[in-house]
LOTORLUM-388710 format. One record per residue (C-alpha): residue number from 0; residue in three letters; x, z, y. Coordinates in Angstrom, 2 decimals. Each point is the difference from the previous one (the first is absolute). Last residue first. Layout:
N
<r num="NUM" residu="Ala" px="X" pz="Z" py="Y"/>
...
% end
This chain:
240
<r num="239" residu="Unk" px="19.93" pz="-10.95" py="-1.98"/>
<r num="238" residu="Unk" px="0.87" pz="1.00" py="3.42"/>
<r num="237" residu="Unk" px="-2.17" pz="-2.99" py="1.51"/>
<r num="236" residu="Unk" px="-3.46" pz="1.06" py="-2.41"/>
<r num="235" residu="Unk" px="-2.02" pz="1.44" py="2.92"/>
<r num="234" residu="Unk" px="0.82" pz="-3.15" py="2.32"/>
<r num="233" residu="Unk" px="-0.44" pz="-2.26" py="-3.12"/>
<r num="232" residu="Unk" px="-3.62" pz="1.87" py="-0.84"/>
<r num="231" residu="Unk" px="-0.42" pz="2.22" py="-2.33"/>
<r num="230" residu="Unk" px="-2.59" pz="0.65" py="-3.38"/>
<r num="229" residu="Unk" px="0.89" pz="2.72" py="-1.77"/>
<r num="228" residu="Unk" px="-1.58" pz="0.48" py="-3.57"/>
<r num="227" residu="Unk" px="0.11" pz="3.33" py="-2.38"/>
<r num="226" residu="Unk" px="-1.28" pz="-0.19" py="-3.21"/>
<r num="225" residu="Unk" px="2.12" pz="2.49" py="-2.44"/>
<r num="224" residu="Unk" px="1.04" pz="2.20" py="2.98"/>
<r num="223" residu="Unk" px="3.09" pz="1.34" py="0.29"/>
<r num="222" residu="Unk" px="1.90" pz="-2.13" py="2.82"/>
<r num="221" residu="Unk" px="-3.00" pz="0.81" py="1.66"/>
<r num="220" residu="Unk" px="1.63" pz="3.65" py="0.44"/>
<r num="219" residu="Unk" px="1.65" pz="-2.33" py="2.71"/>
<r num="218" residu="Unk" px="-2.18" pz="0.57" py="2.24"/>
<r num="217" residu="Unk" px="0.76" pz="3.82" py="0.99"/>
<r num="216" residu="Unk" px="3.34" pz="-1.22" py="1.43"/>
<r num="215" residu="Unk" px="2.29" pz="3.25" py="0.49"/>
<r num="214" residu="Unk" px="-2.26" pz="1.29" py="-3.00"/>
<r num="213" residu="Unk" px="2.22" pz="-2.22" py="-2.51"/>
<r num="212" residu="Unk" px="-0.22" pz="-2.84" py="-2.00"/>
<r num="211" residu="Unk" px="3.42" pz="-1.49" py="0.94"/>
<r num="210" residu="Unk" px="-0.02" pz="-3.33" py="1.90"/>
<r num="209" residu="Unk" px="-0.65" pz="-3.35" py="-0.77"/>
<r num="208" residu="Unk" px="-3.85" pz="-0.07" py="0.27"/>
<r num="207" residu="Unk" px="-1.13" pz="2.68" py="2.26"/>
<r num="206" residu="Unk" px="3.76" pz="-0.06" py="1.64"/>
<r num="205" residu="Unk" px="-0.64" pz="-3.68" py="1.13"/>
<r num="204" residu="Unk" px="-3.24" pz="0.10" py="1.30"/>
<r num="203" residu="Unk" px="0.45" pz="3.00" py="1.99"/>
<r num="202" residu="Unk" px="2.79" pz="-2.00" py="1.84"/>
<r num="201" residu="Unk" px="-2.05" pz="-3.41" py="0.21"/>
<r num="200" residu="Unk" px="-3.11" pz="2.23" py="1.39"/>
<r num="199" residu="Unk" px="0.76" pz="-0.20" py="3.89"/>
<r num="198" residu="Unk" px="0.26" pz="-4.06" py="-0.62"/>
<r num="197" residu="Unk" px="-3.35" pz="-0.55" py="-1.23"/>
<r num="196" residu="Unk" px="-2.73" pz="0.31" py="-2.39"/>
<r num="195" residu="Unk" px="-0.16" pz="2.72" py="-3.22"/>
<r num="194" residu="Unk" px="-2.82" pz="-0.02" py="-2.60"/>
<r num="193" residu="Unk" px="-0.11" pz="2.46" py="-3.24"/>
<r num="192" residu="Unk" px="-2.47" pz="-1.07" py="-2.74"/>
<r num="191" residu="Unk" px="-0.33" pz="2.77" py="-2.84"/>
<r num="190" residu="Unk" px="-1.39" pz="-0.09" py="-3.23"/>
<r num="189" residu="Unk" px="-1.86" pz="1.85" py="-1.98"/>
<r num="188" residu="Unk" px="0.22" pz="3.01" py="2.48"/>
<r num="187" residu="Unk" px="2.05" pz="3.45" py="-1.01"/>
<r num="186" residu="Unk" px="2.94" pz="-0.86" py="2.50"/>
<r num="185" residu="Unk" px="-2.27" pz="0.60" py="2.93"/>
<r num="184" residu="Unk" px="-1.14" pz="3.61" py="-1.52"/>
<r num="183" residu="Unk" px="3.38" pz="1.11" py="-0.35"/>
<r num="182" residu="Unk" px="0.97" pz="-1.35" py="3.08"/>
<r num="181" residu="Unk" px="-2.01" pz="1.85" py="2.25"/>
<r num="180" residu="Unk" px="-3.55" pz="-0.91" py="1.93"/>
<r num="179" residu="Unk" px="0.78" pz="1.25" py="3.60"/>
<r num="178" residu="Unk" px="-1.78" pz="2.26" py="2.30"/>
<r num="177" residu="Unk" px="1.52" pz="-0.79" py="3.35"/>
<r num="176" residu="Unk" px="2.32" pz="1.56" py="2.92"/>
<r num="175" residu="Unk" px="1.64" pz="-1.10" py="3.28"/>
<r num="174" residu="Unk" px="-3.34" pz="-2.48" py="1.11"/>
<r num="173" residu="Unk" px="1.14" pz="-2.23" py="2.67"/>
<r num="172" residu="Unk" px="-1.74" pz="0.53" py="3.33"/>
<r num="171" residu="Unk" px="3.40" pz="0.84" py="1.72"/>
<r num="170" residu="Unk" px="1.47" pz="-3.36" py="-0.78"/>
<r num="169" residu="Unk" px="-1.90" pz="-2.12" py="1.82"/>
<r num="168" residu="Unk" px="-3.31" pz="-2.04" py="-0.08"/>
<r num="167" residu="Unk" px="-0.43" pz="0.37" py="-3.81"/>
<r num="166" residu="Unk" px="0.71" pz="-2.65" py="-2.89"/>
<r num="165" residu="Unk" px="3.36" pz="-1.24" py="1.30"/>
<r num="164" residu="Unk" px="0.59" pz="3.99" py="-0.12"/>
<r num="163" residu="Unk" px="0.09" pz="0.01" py="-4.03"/>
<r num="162" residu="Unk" px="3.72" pz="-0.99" py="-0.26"/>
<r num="161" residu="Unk" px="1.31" pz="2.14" py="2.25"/>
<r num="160" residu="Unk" px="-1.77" pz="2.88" py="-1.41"/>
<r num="159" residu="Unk" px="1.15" pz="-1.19" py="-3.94"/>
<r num="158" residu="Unk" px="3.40" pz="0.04" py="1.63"/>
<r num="157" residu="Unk" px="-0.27" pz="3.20" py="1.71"/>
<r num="156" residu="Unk" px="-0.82" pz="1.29" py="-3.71"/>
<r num="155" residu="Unk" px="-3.89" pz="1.39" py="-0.35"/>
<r num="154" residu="Unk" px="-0.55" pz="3.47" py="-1.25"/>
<r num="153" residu="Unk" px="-1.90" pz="-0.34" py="-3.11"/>
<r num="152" residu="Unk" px="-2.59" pz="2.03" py="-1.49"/>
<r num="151" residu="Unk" px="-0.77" pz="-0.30" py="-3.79"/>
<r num="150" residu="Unk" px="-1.57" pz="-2.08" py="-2.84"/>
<r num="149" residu="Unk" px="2.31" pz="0.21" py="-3.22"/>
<r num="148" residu="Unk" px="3.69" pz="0.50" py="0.08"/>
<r num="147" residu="Unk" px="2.01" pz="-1.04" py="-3.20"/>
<r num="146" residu="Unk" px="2.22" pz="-2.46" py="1.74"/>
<r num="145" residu="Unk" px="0.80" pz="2.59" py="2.12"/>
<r num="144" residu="Unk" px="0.61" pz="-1.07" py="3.91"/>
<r num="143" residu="Unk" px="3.38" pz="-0.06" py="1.28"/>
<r num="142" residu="Unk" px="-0.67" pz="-3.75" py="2.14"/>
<r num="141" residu="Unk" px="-3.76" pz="0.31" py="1.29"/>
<r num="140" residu="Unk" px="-3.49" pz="0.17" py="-2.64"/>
<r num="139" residu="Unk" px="-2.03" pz="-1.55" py="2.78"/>
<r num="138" residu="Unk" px="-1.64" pz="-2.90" py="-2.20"/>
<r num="137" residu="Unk" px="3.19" pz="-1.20" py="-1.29"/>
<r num="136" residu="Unk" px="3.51" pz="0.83" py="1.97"/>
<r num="135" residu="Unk" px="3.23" pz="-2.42" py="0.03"/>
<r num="134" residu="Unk" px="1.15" pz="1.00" py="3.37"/>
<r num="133" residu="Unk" px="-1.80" pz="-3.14" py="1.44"/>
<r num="132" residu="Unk" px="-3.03" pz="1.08" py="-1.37"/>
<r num="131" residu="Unk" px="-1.18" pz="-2.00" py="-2.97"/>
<r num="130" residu="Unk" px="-3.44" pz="-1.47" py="-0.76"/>
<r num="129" residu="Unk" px="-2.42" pz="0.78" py="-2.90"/>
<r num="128" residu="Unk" px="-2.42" pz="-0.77" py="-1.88"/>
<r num="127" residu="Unk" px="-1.29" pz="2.01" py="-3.14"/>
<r num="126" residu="Unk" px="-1.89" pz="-2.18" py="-3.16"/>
<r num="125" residu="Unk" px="-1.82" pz="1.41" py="-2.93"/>
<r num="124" residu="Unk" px="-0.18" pz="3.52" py="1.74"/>
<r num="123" residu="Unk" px="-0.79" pz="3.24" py="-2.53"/>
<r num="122" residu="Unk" px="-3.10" pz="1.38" py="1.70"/>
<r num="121" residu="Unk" px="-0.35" pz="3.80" py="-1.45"/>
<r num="120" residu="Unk" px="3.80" pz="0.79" py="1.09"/>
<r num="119" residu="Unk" px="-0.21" pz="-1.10" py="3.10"/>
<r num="118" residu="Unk" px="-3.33" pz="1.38" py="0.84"/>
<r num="117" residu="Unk" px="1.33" pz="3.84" py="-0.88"/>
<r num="116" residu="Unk" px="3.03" pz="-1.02" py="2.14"/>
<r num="115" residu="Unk" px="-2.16" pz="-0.78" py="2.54"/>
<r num="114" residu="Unk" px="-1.93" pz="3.26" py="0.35"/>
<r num="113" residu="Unk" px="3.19" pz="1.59" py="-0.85"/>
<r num="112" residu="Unk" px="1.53" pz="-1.60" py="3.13"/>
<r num="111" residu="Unk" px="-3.02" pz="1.25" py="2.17"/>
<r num="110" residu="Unk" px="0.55" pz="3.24" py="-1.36"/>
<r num="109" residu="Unk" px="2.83" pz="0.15" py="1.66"/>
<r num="108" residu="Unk" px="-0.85" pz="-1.57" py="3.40"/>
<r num="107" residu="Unk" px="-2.43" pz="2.68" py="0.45"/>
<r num="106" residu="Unk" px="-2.46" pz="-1.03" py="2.80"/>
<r num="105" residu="Unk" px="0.15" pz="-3.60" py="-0.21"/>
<r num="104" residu="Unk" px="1.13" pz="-2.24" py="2.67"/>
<r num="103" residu="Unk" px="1.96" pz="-2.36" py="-2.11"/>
<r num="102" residu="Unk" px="-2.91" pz="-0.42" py="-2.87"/>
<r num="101" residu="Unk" px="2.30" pz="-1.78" py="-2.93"/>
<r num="100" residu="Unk" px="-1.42" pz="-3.51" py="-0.59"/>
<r num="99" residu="Unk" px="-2.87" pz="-1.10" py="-2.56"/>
<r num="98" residu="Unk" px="-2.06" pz="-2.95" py="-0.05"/>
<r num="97" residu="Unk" px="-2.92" pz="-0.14" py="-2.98"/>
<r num="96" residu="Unk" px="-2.77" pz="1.17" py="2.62"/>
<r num="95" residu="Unk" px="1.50" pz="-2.86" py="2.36"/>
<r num="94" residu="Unk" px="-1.99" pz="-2.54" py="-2.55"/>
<r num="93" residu="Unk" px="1.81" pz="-3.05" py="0.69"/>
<r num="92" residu="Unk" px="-1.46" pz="-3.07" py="0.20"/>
<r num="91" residu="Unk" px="2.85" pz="-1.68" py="2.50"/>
<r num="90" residu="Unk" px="0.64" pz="-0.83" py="3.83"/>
<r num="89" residu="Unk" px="-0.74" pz="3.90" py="0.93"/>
<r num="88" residu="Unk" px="2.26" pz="1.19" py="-2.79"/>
<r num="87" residu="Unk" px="3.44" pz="-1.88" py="1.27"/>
<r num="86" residu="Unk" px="1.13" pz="0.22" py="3.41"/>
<r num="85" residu="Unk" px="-2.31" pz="2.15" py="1.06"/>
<r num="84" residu="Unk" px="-0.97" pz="2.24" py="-2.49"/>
<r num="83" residu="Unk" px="3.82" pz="0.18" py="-0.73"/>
<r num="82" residu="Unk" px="0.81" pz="1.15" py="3.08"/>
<r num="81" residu="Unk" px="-2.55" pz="2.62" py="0.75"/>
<r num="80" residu="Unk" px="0.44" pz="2.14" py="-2.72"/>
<r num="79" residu="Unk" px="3.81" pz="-0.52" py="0.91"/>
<r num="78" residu="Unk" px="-0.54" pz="1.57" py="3.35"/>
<r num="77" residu="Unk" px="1.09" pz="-1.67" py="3.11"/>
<r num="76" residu="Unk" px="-3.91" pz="-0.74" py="1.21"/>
<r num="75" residu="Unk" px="-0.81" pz="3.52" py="-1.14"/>
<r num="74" residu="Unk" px="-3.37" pz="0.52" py="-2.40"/>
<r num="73" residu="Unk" px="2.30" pz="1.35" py="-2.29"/>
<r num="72" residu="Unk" px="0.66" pz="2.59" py="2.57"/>
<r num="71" residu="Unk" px="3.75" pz="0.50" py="0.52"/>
<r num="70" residu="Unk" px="2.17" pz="3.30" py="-0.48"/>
<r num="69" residu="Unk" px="2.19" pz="-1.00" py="-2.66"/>
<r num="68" residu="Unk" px="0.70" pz="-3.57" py="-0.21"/>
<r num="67" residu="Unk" px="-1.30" pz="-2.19" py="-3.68"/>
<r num="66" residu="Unk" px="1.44" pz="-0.63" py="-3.28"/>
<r num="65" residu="Unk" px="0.48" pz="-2.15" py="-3.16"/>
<r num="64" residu="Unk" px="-3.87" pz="-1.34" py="0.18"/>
<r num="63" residu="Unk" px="-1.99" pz="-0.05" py="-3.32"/>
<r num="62" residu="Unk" px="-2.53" pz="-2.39" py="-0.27"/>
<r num="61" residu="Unk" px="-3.04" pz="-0.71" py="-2.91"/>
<r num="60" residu="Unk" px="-1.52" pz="-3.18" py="-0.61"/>
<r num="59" residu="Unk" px="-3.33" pz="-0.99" py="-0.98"/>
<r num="58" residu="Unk" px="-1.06" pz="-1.86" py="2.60"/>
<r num="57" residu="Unk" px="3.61" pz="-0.67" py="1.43"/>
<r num="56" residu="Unk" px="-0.57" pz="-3.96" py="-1.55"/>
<r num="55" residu="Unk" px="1.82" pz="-3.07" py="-0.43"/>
<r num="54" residu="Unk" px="-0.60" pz="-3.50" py="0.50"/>
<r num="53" residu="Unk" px="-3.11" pz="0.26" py="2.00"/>
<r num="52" residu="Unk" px="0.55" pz="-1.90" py="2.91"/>
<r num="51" residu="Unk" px="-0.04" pz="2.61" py="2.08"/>
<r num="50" residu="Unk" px="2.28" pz="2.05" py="-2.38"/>
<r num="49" residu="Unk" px="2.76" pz="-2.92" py="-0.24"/>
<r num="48" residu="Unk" px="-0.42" pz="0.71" py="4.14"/>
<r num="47" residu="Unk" px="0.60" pz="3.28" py="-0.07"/>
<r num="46" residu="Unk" px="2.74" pz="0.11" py="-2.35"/>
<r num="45" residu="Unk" px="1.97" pz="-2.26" py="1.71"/>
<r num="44" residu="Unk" px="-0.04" pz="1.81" py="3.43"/>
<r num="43" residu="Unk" px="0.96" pz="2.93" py="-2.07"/>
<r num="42" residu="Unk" px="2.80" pz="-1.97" py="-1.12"/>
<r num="41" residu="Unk" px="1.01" pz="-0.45" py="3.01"/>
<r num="40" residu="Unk" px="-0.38" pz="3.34" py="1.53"/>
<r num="39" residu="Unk" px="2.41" pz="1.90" py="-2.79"/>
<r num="38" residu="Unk" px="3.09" pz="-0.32" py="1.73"/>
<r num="37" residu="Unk" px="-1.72" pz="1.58" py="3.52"/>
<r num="36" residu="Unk" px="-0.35" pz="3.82" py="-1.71"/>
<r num="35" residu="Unk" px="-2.52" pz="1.22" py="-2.56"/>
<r num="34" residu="Unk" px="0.21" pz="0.33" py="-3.81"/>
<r num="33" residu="Unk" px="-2.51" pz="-0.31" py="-2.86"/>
<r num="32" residu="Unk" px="-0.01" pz="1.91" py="-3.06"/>
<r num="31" residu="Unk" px="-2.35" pz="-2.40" py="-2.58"/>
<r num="30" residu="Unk" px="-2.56" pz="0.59" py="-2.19"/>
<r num="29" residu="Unk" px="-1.37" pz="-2.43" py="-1.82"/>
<r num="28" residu="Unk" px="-3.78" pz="-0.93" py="-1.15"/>
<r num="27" residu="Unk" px="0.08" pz="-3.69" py="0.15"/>
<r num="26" residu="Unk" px="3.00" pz="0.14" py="-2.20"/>
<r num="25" residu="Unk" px="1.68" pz="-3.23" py="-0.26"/>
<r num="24" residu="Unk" px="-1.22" pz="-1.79" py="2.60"/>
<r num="23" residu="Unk" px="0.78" pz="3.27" py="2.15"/>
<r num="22" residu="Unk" px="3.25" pz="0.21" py="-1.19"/>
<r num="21" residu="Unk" px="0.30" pz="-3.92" py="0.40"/>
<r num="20" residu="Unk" px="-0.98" pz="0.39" py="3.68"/>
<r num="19" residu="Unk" px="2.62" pz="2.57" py="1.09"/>
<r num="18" residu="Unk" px="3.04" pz="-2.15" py="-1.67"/>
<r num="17" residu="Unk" px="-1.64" pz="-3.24" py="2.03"/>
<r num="16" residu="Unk" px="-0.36" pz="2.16" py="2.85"/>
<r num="15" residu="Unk" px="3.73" pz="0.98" py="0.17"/>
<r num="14" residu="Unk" px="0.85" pz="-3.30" py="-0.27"/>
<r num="13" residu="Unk" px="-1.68" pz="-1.43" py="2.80"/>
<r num="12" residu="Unk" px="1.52" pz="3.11" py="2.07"/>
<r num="11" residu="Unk" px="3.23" pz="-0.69" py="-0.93"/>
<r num="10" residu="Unk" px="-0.54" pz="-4.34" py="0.28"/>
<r num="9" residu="Unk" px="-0.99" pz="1.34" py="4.52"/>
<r num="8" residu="Unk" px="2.54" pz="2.25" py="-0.23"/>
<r num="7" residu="Unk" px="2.88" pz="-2.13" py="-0.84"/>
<r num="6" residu="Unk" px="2.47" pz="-2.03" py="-2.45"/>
<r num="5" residu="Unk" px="-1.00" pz="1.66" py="-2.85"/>
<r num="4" residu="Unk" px="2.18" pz="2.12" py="-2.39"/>
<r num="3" residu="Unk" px="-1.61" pz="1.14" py="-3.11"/>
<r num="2" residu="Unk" px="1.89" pz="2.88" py="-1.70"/>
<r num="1" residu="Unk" px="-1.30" pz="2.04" py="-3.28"/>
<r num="0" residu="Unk" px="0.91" pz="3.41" py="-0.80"/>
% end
């Protein structure tokens, strides 16, 4: 596992896109696992514009989300869908027939994870992203997880509730369950590029790197990895 420290969000997110970018540089054609949430944003911001300007390209690019709530439309302006078409797909080239997420509201939410499974395993990811949950989880795989657990439902932590409401009007619109990419399937990417910002992360931080692997902290399985890099910033990194 590989450590870079910056000094804040603003050289995190500058970072980030430089790691994003020289995937794509590299492999014009790569699929990557992409992640949600408000740590992510910046470099998203970065990627749009080094697309405008033609730096990089999403034309031929493939996306696989980590997860997405049960129960909401795609089409939903607090879906996931929705998220990362706007805040990163509509400012970029990207064919949106090579985007795929988990379908929250479908019908049978089991064979919905098989469907994605079945994707999973057929579009090995050259790069996944990721952020960390302030109880140490990845995508929405929460503390007790498997590591061996492949795409499933998830019943959110109060935490991960708590955590999510700053993107909702109140509490009571939050989401208690999603369809989650598991670990086993995050671990099998190329490489890996984990991002964590601020204070409320210093404690995750610190037992994903120093502490035991273990399910308690579903992140540090990265311990494992053969290419993993986290990239924090000083308030993340202050228990360290």
């Amino acid at each position: 596992m590989k450590i870079i420290i910056v000094k804040n969000y603003i050289e995190l997110s500058a970072l980030a896109a430089d790691f994003i970018c020289d995937t794509l540089i590299r492999n014009s054609s790569a699929t990557l696992g992409l992640a949600t949430g408000s740590t992510p944003l910046g470099a998203y911001s970065h990627l749009r514009d080094r697309c405008s300007s033609g730096q990089i390209s999403f034309k031929n690019v493939k996306v696989f989300n980590l997860d997405e709530y049960v129960e909401l439309h795609p089409n939903s302006v607090h879906s996931y869908a929705h998220f990362m078409k706007v805040n990163l797909f509509d400012g970029t080239d990207m064919d949106l027939r090579d985007f795929h997420i988990p379908c929250g509201n479908a019908d049978d939410l089991d064979a919905e994870c098989k469907r994605y499974d079945r994707l999973l395993s057929a579009n090995p990811r050259n790069l996944q992203l990721l952020g960390l949950g302030s109880n140490g989880h990845i995508a929405f795989n929460e503390p007790l997880t498997p590591f061996e657990r492949r795409t499933h439902v998830v019943e959110l932590a109060a935490s991960t509730v708590a955590d999510n409401s700053r993107l909702f009007e109140n509490d009571s619109q939050v989401p208690r369950r999603a369809i989650t990419m598991g670990i086993r399937d995050i671990v099998a990417a190329e490489r890996i590029l984990l991002l964590a910002s601020g204070i409320n992360k210093a404690q995750a931080v610190l037992n994903m790197i120093k502490g035991e692997v273990s399910v308690d902290c579903p992140a540090s399985v990265l311990q494992r990895h053969p290419d993993a890099t986290v990239i924090i910033d000083g308030d993340a990194a202050s228990l360290l």
